[in-house]
C-alpha positions as MATLAB code, in Angstrom:
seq = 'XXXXXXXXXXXXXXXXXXXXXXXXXXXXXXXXXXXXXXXXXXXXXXXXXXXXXXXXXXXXXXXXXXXXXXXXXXXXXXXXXXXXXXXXXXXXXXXXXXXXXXXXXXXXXXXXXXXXXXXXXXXXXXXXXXXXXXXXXXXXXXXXXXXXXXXXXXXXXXXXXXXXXXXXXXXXXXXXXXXXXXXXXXXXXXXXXXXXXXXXXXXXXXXXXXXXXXXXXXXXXXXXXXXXXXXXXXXXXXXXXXXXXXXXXXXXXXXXXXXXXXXXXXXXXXXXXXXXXXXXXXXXXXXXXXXXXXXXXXXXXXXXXXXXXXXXXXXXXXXXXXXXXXXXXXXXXXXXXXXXXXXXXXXXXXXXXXXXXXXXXXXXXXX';
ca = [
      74.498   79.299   82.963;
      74.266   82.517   81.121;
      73.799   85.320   83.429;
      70.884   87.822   82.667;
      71.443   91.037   81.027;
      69.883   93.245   83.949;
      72.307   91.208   86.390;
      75.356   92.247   84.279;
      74.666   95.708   83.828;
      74.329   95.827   88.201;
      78.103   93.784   87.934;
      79.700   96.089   85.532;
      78.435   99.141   87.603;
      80.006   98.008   91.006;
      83.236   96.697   89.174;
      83.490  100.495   87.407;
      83.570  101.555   91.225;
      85.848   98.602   92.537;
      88.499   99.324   89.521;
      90.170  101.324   91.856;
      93.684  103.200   91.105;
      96.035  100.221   91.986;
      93.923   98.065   89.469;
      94.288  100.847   86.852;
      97.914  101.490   87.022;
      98.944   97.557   87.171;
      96.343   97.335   83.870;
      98.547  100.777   82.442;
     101.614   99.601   83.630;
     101.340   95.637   81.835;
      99.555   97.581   78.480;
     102.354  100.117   78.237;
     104.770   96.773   78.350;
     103.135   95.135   75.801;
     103.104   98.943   73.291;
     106.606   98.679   73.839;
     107.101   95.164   72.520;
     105.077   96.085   69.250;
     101.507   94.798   70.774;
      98.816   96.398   69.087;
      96.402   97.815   71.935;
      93.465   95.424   71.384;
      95.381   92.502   70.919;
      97.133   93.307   74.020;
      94.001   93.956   76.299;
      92.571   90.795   74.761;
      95.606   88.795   75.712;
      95.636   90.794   79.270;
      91.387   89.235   79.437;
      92.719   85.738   78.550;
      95.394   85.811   81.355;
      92.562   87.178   84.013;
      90.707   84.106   82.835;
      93.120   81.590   83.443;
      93.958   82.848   87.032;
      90.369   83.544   87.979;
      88.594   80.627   86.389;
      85.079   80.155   86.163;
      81.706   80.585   87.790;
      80.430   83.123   89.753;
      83.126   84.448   91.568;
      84.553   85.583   88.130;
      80.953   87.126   87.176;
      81.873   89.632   90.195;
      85.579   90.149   89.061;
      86.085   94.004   88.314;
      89.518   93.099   86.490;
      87.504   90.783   84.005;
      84.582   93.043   83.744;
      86.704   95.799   83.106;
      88.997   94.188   80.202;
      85.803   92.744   78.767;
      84.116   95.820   78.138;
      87.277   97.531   77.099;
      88.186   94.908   74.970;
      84.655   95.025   73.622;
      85.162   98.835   72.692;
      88.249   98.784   70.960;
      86.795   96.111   68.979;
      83.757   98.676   68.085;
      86.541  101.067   66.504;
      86.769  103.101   70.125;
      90.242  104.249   71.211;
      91.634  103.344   74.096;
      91.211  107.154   75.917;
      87.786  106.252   74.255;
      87.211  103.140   75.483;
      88.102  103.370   79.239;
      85.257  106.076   79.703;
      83.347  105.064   82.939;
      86.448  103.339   83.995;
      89.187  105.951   84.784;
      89.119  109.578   85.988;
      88.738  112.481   83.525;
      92.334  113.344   84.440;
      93.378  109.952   83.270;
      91.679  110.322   79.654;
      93.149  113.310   79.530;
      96.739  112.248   79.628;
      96.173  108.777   77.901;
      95.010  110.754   75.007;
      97.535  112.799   74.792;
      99.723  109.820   74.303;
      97.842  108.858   71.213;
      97.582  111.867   69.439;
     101.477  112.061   69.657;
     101.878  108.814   68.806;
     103.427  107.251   72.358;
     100.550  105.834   73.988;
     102.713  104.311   76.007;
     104.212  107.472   77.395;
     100.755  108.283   78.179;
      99.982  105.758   80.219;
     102.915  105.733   82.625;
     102.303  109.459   82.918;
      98.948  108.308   83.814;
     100.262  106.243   86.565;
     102.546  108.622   87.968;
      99.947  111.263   88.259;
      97.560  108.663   89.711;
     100.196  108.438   92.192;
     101.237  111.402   93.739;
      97.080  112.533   93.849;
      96.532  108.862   95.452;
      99.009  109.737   98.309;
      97.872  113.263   98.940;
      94.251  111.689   99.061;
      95.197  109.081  101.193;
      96.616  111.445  103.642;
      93.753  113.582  103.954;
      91.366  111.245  104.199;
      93.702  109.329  107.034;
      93.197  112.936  108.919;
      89.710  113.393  108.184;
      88.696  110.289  109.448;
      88.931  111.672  113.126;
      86.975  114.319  112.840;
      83.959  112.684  111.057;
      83.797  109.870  114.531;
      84.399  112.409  116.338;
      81.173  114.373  115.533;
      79.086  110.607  115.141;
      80.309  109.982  118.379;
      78.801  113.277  119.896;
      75.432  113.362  118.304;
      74.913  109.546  119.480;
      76.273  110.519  122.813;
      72.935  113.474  122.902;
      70.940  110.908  121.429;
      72.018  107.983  124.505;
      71.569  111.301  127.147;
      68.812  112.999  125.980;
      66.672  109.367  125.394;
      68.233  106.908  128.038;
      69.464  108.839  131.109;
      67.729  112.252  131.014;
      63.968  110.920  131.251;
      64.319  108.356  134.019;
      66.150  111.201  136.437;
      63.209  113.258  135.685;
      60.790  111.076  136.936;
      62.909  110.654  140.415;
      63.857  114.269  141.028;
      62.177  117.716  139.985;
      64.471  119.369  137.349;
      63.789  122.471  139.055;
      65.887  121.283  141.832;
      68.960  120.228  139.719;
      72.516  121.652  139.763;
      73.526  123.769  137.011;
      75.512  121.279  135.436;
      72.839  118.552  135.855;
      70.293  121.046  134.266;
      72.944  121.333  130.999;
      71.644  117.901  130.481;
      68.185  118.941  129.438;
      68.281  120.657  126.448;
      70.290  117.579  125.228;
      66.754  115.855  126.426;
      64.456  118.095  124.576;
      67.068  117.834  121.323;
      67.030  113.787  120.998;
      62.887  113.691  122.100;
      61.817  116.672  119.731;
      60.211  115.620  116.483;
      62.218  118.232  114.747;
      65.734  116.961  115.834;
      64.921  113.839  113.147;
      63.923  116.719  110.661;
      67.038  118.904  111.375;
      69.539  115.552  111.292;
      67.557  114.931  107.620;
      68.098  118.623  106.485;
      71.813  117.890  107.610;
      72.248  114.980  105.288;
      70.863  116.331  102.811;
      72.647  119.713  103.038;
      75.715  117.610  103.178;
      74.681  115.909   99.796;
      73.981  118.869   98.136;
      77.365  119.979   98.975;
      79.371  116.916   97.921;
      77.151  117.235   94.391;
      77.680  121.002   93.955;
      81.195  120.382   94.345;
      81.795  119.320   90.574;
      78.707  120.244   88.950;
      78.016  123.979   90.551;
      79.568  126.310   88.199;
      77.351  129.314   87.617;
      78.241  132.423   89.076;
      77.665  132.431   92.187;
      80.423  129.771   93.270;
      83.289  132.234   93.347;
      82.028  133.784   96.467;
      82.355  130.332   97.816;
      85.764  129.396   96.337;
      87.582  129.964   99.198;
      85.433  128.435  102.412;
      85.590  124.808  103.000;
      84.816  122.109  101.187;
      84.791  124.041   97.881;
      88.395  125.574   99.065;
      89.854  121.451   99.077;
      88.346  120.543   96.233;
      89.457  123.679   94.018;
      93.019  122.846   95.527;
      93.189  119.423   95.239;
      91.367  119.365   91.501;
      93.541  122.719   90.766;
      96.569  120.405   91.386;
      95.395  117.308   89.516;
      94.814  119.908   86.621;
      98.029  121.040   86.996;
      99.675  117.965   87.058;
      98.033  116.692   83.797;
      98.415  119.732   81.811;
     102.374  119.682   82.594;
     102.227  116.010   81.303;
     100.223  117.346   78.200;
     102.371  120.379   77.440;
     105.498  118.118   77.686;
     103.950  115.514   75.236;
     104.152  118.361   72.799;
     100.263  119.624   72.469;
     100.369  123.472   72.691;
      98.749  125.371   75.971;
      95.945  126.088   74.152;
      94.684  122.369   72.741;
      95.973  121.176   76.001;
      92.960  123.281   77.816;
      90.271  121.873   75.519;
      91.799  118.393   75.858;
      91.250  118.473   79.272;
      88.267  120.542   79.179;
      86.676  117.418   77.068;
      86.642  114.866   79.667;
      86.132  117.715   82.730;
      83.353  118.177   84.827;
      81.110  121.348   85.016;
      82.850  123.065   87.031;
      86.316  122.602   85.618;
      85.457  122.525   82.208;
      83.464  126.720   82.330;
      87.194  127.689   83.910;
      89.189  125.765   81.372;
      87.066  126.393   78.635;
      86.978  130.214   79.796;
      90.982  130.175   80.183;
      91.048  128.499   76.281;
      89.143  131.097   74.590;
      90.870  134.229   76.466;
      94.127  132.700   74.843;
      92.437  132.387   71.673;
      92.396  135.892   72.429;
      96.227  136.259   72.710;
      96.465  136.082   76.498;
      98.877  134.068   77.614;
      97.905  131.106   80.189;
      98.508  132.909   83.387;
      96.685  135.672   82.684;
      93.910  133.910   81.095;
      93.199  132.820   84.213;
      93.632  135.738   86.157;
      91.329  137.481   83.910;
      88.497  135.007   84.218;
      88.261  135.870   87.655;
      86.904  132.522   88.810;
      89.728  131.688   91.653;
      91.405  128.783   89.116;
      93.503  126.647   89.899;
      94.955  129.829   92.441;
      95.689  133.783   92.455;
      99.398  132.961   93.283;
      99.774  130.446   90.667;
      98.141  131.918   88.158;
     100.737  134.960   88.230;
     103.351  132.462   88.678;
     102.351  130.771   85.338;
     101.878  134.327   83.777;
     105.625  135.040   84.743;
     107.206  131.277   83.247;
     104.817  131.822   80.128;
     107.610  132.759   78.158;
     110.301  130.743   78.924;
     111.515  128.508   76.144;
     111.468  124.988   78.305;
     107.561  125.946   79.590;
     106.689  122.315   79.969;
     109.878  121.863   82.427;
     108.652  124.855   84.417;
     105.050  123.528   84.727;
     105.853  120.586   86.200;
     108.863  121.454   88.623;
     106.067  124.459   89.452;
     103.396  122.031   89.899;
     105.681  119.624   92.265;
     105.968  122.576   94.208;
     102.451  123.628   94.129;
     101.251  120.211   94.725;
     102.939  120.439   98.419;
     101.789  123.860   99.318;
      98.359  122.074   98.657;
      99.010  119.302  100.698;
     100.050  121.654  103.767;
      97.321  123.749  103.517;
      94.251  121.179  102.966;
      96.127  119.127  105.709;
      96.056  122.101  107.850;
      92.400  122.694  107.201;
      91.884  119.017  108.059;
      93.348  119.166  110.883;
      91.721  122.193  112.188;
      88.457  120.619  111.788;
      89.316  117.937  113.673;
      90.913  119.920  116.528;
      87.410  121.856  116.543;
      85.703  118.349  116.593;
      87.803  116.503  119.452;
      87.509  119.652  121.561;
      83.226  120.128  120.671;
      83.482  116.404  121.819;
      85.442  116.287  124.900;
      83.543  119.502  126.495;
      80.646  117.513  126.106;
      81.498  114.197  127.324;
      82.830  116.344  130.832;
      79.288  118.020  130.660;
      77.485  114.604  130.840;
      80.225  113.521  133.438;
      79.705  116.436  135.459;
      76.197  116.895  135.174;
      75.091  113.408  136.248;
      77.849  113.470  139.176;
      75.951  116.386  140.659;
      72.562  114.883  139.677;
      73.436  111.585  141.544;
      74.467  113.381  144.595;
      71.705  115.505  144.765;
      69.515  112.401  144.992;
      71.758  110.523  147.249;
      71.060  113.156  149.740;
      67.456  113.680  149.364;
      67.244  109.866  149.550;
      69.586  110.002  152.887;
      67.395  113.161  154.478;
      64.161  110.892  153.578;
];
């Protein structure tokens, strides 16, 4: 049975975010094999789409198979005349595209593709550990606004009804404002500003690149994500440099497949060197905080050594763990400032309803 058109499109839209990074770099990794062997590209991802087809047979478990729906439309690309940088649009990160074109423009697509994987990575790791640390503090502050929302709706009312607040304990009165916050109509209107104030951030954080977002460059998030994209520039633009494409075309390259707000600062860095500045102090000159003050001069001071491509990378190894220190500390403040918000309330509740319960005990015992 043929599966509608409308139904596909929703498949190939959840496989594009399935197709994670180990799925890309085993797809890089068995492509670049078959490059080396003198397999043209298409006939290789072909021959890749007939192998997921034989291990995955048939039906509608391999309708939802984002391996199969990803070499199918790839495949289906390259067969339009697409390239493969071209072709995997939708399917891997801008950095990715980046690189992988690279490869093809100097002719060693291969080499572009297990640069690919080795900057997918050392960004995958980093990633992985900050989102291991964030994890605590994002329960964390669940766990406290249910724990107002249980107080304030479940515990507070009924002990108002038995006993005049007027008569509580100072800790036992803490407990109402929790009350009036999870009864008050605008709580649910303050927890939907919230959300959406959180969206807007998490969408401003590529796309927000008019001037105003230098004043913001350096507060949380928009500090971890101009770090951690600053060092997945970094990393490709080394790769790029060494392939052989100069500073300059490397910028644009890169600027090509960038979002807003990496493409104004690489596209602003480009034309300054147009402009005979030299990458370092392109950047320094743009003002705009990218990829980092300290960096920036430290690129300005390698710019004219004769093994440059050498230097970016061993200086963006080094970079790349100065990141991972610092957004890790950042992290892990949060947290701290999250377990502690937590814990002070919990022993406020505790507290509070251990006074509460022995005020009552006595005015039950002098009744």
């Amino acid at each position: 049975m043929e599966i509608p058109y409308w139904i596909q499109e929703q498949l190939t839209r959840m496989a594009r975010a399935l197709w994670g990074g180990k799925k890309r770099s085993a797809f890089y990794r068995r492509l670049a094999v078959y490059l080396n062997n003198g397999i043209p590209v298409r006939a290789a991802t072909t021959r890749l789409l007939q192998q997921k087809s034989l291990q995955g047979g048939s039906g509608l478990m391999a309708a939802f198979d984002p391996d199969r729906l990803a070499l199918q439309e790839i495949g289906d690309r390259l067969a339009n005349g697409e390239t493969l940088s071209q072709a995997l649009r939708g399917w891997a990160p801008t950095a990715d595209l980046s690189i992988i074109q690279a490869g093809e423009l100097s002719g060693d697509l291969a080499s572009g593709l297990r640069s690919a994987i080795e900057g997918q990575g050392i960004i995958g790791r980093m990633m992985g550990k900050i989102v291991g640390e964030a994890i605590d503090p994002i329960v964390m502050s669940g766990l406290g606004v249910y724990l107002v929302y249980i107080v304030g709706t479940k515990m507070v009312p009924p002990m108002e009804l038995m006993s005049n607040p007027n008569t509580w304990p100072t800790l036992a009165r803490a407990l109402l404002p929790m009350a009036a916050a999870a009864q008050s109509p605008w709580s649910a209107v303050v927890f939907l500003l919230m959300i959406v104030g959180l969206v807007i951030t998490i969408v401003s954080l590529p796309f927000w690149s008019q001037h105003g977002r230098r004043y913001v460059e350096n507060i949380p998030p928009w500090s971890i994500y101009r770090m951690i994209i600053g060092a997945q520039w970094m990393i490709g633009f080394s790769r790029l440099v060494g392939s052989g494409i100069t500073a300059t075309d490397a910028l644009g390259l890169q600027a090509k497949y960038a979002r807003p707000w990496l493409r104004d600062r690489l596209l602003d860095a480009q034309q300054r060197m147009r402009n005979g500045r030299e990458l370092g102090q392109a950047f320094i000159e743009g003002e705009m905080g990218f990829p980092d003050r300290i960096l920036a001069d430290d690129l300005s001071a390698f710019s004219g050594s004769g093994d440059f491509a050498k230097l970016l990378r061993s200086l963006g190894e080094e970079w790349l763990e100065d990141i991972e220190r610092q957004v890790m500390g950042t992290v892990r403040i949060m947290a701290l400032f999250a377990n502690i918000g937590v814990n002070l309330l919990i022993l406020l509740v505790v507290f509070g309803v251990f006074d509460l319960q022995n005020v009552m005990m006595a005015s039950a015992h002098t009744g």
